[in-house]
N, C-alpha and C positions, 0 to 999 in steps of 0.2 A: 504494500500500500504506500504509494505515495501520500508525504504531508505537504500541502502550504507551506511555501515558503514565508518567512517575516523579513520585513525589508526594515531595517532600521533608521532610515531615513534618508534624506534627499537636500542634499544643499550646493548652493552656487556665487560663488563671486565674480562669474564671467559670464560675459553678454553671452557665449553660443552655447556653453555645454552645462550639465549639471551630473555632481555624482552622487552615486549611491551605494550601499552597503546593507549586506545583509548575512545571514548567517545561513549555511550550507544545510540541506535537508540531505537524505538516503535513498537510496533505492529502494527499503525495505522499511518506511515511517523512516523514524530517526538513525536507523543505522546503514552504512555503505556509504554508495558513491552514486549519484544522479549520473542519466548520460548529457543530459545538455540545460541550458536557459530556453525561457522563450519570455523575454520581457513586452510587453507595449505601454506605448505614453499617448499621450493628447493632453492638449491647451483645455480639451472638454471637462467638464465634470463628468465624475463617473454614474451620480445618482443611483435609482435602486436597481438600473437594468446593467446588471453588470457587462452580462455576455453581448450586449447589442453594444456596449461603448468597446468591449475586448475586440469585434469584429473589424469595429471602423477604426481605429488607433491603430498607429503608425507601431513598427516592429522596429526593435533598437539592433543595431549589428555591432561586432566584436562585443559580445561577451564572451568570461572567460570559461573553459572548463568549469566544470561544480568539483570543490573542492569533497573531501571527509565530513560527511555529515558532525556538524557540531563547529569546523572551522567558518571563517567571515571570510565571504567573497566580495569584490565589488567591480565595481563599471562605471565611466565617465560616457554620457549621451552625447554627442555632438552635432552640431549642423543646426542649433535650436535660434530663434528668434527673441531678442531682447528684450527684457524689462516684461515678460512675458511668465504664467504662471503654468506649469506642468506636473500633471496627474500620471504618476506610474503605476504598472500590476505586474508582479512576477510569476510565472508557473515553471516548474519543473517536468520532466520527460524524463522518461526512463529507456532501455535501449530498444523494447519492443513497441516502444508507441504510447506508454501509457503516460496520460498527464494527471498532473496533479489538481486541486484545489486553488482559486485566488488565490495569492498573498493580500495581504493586508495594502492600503493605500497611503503611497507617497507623495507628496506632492513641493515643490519649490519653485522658486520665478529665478530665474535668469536678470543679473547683474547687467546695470546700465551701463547703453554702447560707450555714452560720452561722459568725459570726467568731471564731477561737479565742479562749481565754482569755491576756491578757498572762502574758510573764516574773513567772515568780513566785509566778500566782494560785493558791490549790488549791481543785481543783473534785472534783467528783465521775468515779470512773474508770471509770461503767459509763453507758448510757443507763437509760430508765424503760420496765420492763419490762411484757410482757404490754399494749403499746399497742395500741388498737383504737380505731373508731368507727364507728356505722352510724348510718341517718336512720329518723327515722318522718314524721310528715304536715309538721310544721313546725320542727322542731328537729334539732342532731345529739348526740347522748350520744357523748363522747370518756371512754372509762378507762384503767387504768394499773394497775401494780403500786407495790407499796411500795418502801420500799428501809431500809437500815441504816448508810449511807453518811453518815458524822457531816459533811461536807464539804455533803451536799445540806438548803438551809435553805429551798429552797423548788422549784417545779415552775413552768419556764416551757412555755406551751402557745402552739405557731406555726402560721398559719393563712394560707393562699397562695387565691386566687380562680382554677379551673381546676387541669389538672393538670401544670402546669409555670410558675404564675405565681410571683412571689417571695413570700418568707413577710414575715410580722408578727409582731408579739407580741401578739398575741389576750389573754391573762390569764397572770397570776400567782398562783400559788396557795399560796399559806404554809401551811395547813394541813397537814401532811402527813400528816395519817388519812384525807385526802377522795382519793377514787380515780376521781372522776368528775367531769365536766363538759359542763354543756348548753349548745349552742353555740346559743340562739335567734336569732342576727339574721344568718341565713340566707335566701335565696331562693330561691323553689320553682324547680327546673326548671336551676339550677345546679349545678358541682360544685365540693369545695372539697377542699385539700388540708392534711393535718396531720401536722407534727412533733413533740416535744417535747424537753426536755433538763432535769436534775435542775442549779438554779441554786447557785451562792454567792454572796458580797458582794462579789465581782469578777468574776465571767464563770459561762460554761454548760459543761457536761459534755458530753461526746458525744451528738447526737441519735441519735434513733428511726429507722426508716426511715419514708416516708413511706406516708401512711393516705390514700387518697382516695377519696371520698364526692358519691355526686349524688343530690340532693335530689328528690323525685318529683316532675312537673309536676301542678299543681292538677285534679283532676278536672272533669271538666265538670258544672257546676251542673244536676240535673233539670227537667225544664221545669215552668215554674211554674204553680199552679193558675188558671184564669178568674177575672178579674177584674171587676167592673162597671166601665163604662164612667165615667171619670175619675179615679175611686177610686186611689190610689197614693202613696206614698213615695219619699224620694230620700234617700241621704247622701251628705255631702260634708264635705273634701274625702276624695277617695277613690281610691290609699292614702291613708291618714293614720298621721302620728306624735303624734299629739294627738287631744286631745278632734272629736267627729265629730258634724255637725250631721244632724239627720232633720228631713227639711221632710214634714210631714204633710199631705195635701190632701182636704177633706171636701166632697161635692158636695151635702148634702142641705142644705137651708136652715134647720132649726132646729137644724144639728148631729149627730153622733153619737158611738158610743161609740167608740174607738180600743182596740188593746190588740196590741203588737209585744215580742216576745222576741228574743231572739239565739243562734245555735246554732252549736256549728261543725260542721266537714263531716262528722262521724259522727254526727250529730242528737239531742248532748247539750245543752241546756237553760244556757245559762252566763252571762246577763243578761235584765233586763227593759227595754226601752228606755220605752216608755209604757205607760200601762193608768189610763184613763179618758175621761169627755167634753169631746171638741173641738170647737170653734164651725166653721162654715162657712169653707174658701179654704184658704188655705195657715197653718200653725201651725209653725215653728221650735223645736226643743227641742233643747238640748245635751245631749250624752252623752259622763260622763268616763270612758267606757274603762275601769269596774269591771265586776267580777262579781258576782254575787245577795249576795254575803259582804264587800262591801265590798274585794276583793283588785286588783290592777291586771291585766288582762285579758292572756295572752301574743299575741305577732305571729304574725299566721295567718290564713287564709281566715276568714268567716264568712256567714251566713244570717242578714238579719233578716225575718224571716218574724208576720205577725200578719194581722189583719181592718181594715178603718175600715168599722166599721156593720156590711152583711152580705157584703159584699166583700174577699176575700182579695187580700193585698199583699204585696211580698218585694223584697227588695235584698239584692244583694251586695256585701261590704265588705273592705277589705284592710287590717289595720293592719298597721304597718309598728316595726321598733324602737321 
């Protein structure tokens, strides 16, 4: 007969994880050796239906072996979201299958992301209201409400890679008529996670809850038109955080005309890269990562798309921050 395990408690000082301990059951009631854990947690309360919260709660991974019925085993949860309160249950399994009874109920909250403000400091006694953020193709617009809070002299904005990774300090914003913020050096196909908190000259105000955001993966490039044979372009490097070289290659022997633009994925017009005659072989030209206006170009997919002669040519480019 398996017993119930007793979980001796659950506590945390860290924003992601929380541990726990308990004392080892048997194979046989209190004597032996279990063959494995089977722990689950949720943010949920357990209430009286136990087996319907068991069902839906998430399953903790790396536990350890079950020690000698009688000895303390334990387990640190990780991957958990902050400032956040968590209900544990433990069963035991024996090696044919059989499970034991409940454990008794744990429960702890996870330690705040961001460090309070020292003795003393005076911050602001509210977070920044009306927090949000959503993504479009290559960027994420983060806003905010105002505030009146003569203590808030400026807006720190926190940003974590994933949805439990730890934050940063992405930007400071002193302005405080500005309600918005575009997070360009982002990456397609990731998500990212954001707080904020209204700053003073010594510490931060209560955060935001947190905003998380995945960034759409790149669509797939349409296929591109026939080419004559040899006729073609290349850039590099590519991504690039700089200036981006276009190797130009002309097959006709007394040269031709060249003429490549640059698009991005919704097929607006936002650079010229060449446009004129190139000699025969290969032709190297740099490109500083402006638009037709003289502006610096933002990071994001693009299209360079043009002719050499009467041959259509195209490359795809990535720039990067």
């Amino acid at each position: 007969m398996l017993l119930a395990p007793s979980l001796a408690g659950a506590q945390s000082s860290a924003p992601h994880s929380i541990g726990l301990l308990w004392t080892a059951t048997g194979d046989d009631a209190d004597v032996g050796q279990a063959y494995r854990y089977d722990m689950r947690f949720s943010s949920s309360p357990v209430g009286t239906d136990t087996l319907t919260w068991w069902i839906n709660a998430r399953s903790a991974t790396n536990l350890p072996a079950p020690s000698l019925a009688g000895q303390s085993d334990s387990a640190v949860v990780t991957g958990l979201n902050p400032e956040t309160t968590y209900n544990f249950i433990l069963r035991v399994v024996d090696e044919i299958g059989n499970v034991s009874p409940f454990s008794d109920v744990a429960s702890a909250t996870t330690g705040t992301e961001l460090p309070p403000p020292p003795p003393g400091c005076t911050v602001a006694s509210t977070a920044p209201s009306s927090f949000d953020a959503h993504s479009d193709s290559t960027a994420i617009l983060v806003s905010w409400g105002g505030t009146s809070d003569s203590a808030a002299v400026s807006l720190h904005l926190w940003r974590a890679t994933g949805s439990s990774g730890a934050l940063s300090l992405l930007a400071t914003i002193t302005d405080l008529s500005k309600f918005e913020y575009v997070d360009a050096s982002v990456t397609a196909g990731d998500m990212y996670r954001y707080r904020a908190t209204w700053a003073s000259p010594c510490g931060d105000g209560p955060p935001t809850a947190s905003v998380v955001v995945s960034m759409p993966a790149p669509p797939s490039p349409p296929s591109p038109p026939p080419s004559a044979p040899g006729a073609r372009i290349h850039a590099y490097p590519n991504p690039s955080q700089g200036n981006v070289q276009f190797v130009i290659h002309v097959t006709a022997t007394s040269g031709q005309h060249v003429q490549i633009r640059l698009f991005d994925l919704t097929g607006r017009l936002v650079a010229d890269i060449a446009d004129g005659s190139y000699p025969p072989g290969d032709t190297t030209i740099s490109w500083g990562r402006t638009t037709r206006n003289g502006n610096r170009i933002a990071p994001g997919y693009y299209e360079a798309i043009g002719h050499v002669g009467e041959a259509r040519v195209r490359d795809r480019i990535v720039l990067l921050p």
